[in-house]
VOTI-349997 format. One record per residue (C-alpha): residue number from 1; residue in one letter; x, y, z. Coordinates in nm, 3 decimals, padded with zeros to 5 digits, always signed. Example, Ala and Ser with C-alpha at 12.3 -4.5 7.8 and 13.67 -1.06 7.14 Angstrom:
+-----+------+---------+---------+---------+
| pos | code |    east |   north |      up |
+-----+------+---------+---------+---------+
|   1 |    a | +01.230 | -00.450 | +00.780 |
|   2 |    s | +01.367 | -00.106 | +00.714 |
+-----+------+---------+---------+---------+
REM end
This chain:
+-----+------+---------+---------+---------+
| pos | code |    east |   north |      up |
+-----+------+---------+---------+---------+
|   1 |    x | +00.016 | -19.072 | -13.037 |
|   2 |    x | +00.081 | -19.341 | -13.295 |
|   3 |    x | +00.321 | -19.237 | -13.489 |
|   4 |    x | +00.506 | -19.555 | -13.622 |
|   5 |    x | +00.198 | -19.728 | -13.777 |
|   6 |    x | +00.177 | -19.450 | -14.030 |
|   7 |    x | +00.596 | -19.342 | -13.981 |
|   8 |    x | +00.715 | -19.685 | -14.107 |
|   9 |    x | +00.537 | -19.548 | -14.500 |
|  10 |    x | +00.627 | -19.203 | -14.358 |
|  11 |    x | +00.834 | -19.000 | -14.157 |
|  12 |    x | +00.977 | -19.306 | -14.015 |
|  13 |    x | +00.792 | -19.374 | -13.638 |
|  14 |    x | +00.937 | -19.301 | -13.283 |
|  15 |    x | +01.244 | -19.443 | -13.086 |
|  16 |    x | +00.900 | -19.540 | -12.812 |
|  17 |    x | +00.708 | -19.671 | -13.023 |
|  18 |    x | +01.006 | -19.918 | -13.200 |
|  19 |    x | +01.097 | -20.013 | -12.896 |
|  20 |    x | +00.832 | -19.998 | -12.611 |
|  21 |    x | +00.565 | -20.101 | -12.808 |
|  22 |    x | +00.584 | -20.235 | -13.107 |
|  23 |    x | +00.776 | -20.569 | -13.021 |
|  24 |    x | +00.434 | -20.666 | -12.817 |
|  25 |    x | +00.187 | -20.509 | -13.076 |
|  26 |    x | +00.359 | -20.753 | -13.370 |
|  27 |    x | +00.356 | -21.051 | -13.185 |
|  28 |    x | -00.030 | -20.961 | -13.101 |
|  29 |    x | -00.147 | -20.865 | -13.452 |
|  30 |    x | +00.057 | -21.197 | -13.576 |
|  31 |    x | -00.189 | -21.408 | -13.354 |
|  32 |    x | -00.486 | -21.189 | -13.440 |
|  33 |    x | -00.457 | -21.174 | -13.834 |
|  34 |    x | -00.617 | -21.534 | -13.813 |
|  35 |    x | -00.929 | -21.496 | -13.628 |
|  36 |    x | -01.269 | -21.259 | -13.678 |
|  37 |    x | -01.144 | -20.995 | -13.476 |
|  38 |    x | -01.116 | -20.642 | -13.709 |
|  39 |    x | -00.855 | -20.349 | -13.679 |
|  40 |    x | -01.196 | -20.096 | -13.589 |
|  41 |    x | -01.246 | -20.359 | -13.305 |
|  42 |    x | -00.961 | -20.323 | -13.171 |
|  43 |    x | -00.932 | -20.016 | -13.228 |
|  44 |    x | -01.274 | -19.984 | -12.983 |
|  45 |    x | -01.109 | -20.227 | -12.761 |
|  46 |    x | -00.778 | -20.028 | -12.662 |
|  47 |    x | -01.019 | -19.699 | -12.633 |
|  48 |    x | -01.168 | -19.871 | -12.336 |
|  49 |    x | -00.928 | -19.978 | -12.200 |
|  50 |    x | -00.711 | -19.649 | -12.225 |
|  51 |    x | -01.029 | -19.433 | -12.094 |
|  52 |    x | -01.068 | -19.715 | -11.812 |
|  53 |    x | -00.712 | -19.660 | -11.725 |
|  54 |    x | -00.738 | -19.322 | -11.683 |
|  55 |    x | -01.023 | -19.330 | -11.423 |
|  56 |    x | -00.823 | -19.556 | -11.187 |
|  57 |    x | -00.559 | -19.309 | -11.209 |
|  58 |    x | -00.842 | -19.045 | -11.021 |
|  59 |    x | -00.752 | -19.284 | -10.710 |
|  60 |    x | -00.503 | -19.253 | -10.441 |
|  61 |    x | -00.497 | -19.634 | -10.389 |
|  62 |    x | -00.106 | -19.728 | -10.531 |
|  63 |    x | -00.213 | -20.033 | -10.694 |
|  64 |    x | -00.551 | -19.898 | -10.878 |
|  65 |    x | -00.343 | -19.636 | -11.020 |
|  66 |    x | -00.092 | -19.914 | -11.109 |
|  67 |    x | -00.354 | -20.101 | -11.265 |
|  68 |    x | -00.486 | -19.779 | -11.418 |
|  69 |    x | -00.131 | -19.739 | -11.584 |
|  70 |    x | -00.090 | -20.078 | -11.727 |
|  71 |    x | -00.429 | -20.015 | -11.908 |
|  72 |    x | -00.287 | -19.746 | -12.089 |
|  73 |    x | +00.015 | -19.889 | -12.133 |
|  74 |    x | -00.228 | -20.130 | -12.335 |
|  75 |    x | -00.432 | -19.877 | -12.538 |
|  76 |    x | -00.140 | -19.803 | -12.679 |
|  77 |    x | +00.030 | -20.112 | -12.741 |
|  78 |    x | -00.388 | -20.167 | -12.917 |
|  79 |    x | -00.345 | -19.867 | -13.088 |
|  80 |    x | -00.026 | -20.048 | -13.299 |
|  81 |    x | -00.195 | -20.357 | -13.297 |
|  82 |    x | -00.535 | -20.178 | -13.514 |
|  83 |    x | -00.313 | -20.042 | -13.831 |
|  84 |    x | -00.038 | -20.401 | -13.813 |
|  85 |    x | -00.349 | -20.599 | -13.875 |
|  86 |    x | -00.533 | -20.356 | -14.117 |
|  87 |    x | -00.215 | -20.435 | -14.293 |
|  88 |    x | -00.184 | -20.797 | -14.256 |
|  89 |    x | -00.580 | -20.865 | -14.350 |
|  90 |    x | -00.576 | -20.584 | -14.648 |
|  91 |    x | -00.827 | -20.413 | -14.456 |
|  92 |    x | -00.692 | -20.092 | -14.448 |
|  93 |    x | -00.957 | -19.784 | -14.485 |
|  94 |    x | -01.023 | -19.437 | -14.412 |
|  95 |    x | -01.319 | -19.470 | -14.204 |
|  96 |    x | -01.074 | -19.688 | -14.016 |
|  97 |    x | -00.804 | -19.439 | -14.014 |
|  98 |    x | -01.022 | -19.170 | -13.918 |
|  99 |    x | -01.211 | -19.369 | -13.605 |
| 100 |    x | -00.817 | -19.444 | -13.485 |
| 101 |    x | -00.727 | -19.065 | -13.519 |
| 102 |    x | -01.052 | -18.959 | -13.323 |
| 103 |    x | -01.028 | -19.224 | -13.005 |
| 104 |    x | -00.676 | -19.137 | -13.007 |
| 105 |    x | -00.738 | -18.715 | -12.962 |
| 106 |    x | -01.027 | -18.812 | -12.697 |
| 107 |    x | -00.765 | -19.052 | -12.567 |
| 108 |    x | -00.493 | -18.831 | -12.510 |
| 109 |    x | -00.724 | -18.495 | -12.402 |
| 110 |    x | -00.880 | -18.722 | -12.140 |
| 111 |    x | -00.545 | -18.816 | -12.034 |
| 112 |    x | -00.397 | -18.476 | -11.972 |
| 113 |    x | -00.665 | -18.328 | -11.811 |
| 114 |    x | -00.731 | -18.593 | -11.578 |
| 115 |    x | -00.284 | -18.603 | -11.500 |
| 116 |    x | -00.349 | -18.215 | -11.467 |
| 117 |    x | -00.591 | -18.257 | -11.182 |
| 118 |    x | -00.423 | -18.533 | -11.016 |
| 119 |    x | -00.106 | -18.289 | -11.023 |
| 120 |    x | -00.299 | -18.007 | -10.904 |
| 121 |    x | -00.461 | -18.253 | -10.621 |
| 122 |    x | -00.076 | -18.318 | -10.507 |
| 123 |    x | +00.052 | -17.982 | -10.498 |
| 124 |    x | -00.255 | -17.752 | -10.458 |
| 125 |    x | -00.145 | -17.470 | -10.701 |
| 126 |    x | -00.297 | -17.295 | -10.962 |
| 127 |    x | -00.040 | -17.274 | -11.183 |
| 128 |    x | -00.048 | -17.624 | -11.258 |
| 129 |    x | -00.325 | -17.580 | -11.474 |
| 130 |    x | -00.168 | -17.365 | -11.760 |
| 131 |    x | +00.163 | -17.619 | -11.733 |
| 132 |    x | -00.116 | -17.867 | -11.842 |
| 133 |    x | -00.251 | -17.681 | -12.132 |
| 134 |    x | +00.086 | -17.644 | -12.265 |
| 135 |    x | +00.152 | -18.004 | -12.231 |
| 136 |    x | -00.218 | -18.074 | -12.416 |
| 137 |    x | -00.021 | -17.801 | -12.713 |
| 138 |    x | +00.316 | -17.921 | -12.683 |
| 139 |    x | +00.148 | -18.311 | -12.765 |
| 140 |    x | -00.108 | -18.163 | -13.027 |
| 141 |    x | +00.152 | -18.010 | -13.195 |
| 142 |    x | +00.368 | -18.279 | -13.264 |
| 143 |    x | +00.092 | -18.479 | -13.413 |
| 144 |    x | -00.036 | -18.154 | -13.649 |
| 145 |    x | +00.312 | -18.149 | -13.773 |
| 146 |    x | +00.330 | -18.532 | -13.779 |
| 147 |    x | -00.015 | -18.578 | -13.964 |
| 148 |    x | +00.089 | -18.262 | -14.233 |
| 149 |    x | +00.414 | -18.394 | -14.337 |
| 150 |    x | +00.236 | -18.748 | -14.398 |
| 151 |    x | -00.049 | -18.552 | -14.591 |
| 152 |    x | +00.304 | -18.434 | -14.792 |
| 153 |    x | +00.397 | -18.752 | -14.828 |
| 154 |    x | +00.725 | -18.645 | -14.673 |
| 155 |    x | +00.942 | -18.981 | -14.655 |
| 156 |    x | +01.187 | -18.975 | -14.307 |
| 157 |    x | +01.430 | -19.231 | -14.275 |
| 158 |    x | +01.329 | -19.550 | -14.111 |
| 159 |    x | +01.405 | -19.548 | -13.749 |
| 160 |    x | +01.563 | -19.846 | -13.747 |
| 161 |    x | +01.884 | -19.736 | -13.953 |
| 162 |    x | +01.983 | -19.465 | -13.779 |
| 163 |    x | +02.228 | -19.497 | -13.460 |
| 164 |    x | +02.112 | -19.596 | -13.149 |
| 165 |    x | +02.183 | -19.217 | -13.017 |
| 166 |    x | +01.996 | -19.064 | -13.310 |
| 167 |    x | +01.746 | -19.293 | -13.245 |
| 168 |    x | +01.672 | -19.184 | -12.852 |
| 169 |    x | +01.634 | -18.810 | -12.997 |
| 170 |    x | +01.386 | -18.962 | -13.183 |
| 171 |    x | +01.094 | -18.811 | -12.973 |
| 172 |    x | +00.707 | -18.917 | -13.037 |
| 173 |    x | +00.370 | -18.892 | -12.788 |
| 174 |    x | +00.433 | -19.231 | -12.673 |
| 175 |    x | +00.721 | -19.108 | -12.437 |
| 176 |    x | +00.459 | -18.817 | -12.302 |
| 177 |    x | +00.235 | -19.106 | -12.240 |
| 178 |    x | +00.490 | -19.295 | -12.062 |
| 179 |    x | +00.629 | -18.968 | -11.865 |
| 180 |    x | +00.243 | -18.942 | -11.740 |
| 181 |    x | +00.295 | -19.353 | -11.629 |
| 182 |    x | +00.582 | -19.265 | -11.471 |
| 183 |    x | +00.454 | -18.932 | -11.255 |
| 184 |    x | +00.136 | -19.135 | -11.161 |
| 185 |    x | +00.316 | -19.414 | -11.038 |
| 186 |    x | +00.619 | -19.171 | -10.838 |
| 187 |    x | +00.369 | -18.912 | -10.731 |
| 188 |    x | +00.580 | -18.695 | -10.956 |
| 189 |    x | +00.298 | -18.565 | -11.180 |
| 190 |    x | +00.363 | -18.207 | -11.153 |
| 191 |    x | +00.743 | -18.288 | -11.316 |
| 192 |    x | +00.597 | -18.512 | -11.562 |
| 193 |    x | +00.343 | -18.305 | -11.698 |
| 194 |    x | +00.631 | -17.991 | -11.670 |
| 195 |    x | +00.869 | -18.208 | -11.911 |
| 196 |    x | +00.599 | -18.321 | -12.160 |
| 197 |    x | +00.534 | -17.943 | -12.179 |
| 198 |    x | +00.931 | -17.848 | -12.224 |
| 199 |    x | +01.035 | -18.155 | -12.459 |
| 200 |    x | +00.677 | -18.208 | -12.669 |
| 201 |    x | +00.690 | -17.831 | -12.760 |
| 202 |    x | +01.071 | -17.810 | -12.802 |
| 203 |    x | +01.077 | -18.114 | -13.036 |
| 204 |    x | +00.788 | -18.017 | -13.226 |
| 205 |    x | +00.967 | -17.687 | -13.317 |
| 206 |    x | +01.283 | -17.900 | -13.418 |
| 207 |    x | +01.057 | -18.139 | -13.645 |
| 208 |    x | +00.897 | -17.840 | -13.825 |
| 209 |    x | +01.197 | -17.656 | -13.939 |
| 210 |    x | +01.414 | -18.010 | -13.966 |
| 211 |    x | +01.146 | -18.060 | -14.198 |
| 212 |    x | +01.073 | -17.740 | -14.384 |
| 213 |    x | +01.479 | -17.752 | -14.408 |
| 214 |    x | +01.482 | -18.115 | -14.637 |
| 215 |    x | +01.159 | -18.031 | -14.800 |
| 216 |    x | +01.311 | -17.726 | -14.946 |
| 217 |    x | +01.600 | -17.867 | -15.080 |
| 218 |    x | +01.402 | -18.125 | -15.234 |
| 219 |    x | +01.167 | -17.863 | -15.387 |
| 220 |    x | +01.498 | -17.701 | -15.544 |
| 221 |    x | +01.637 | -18.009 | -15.655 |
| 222 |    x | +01.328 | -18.081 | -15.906 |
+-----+------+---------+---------+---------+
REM end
């Protein structure tokens, strides 16, 4: 789901991240860069708290799945905080990169599978099920394409100087996280997981031949 941590060197991070997450996650990694505490620590730290988060969203109790939602709220806002102070210390590594891309797949697979029961719990219907698995797609996809272009070294424009509107289309995981916040704290589940499959998969599409569009013409120009 992190998209910005790598984006702001690559294809130029998320409106969700940039502005739902990251303004904590810097003010965090600013306090952390002067104690013990590594970026793989934290990385471990979020994890737990995300995976934590999603087991209180298995209850029907309004305020354990509240608290379940701020936790994951938090994994993510961690999951900013691990790369900002790789950064700040000089710490950054593979093995660290590659620990942060693993929680976050466990992460997110947890996540939807779990918001796919509780959606089928609500509505009793067995068609929720495949709207999940396209969700799970519609998410993986996005980060495949993400991760590929990065591996190309493919440089999008920063975020940040684009217009607010362009901006908002701007689409990354962290708003399919925060629809899944949103449906578990409405009872509204079944919608969420519905537009995560609709927008992830339609926006991943965009990305790829956006993409493949301004990577040819750079390939022509050399």
């Amino acid at each position: 789901m992190k998209e910005e941590s790598k984006g702001s060197k690559g294809y130029g991070g998320s409106f969700g991240s940039s502005y739902l997450f990251r303004p904590i996650s810097k003010k965090i990694s600013r306090i952390l860069v002067n104690t013990p505490i590594s970026p793989m620590q934290v990385t471990l730290f979020g994890f737990i708290l995300g995976m934590a988060g999603i087991v209180f969203l298995f209850s029907q109790n309004f305020w354990v799945v509240l608290l379940g939602c701020i936790l994951i709220y938090l994994q993510h806002v961690f999951d900013c905080v691990d790369g900002e102070l790789a950064r700040l210390k000089g710490e950054v590594c593979r093995t660290g990169a590659l620990t942060d891309e693993f929680s976050d797949r466990v992460f997110e697979n947890a996540l939807f599978l779990v918001a796919t029961f509780v959606a089928y719990r609500q509505i009793q219907e067995v068609w929720v099920w495949p709207i999940g698995m396209l969700a799970v797609i519609g998410n993986a996809r996005m980060v495949t394409i993400y991760l590929k272009l990065e591996g190309l070294q493919y440089k999008g424009q920063s975020i940040r100087t684009l217009p607010f509107w362009r901006q908002m289309l701007n689409y990354g995981g962290e708003l399919n996280l925060l629809l899944i916040i949103l449906g578990a704290l409405y009872g509204k589940m079944v919608l969420a997981l519905i537009l995560v499959a609709i927008i992830s998969n339609i926006f991943a599409t965009g990305r790829f031949f956006y993409a493949t569009l301004k990577l040819s013409r750079e390939e022509m120009k050399k």
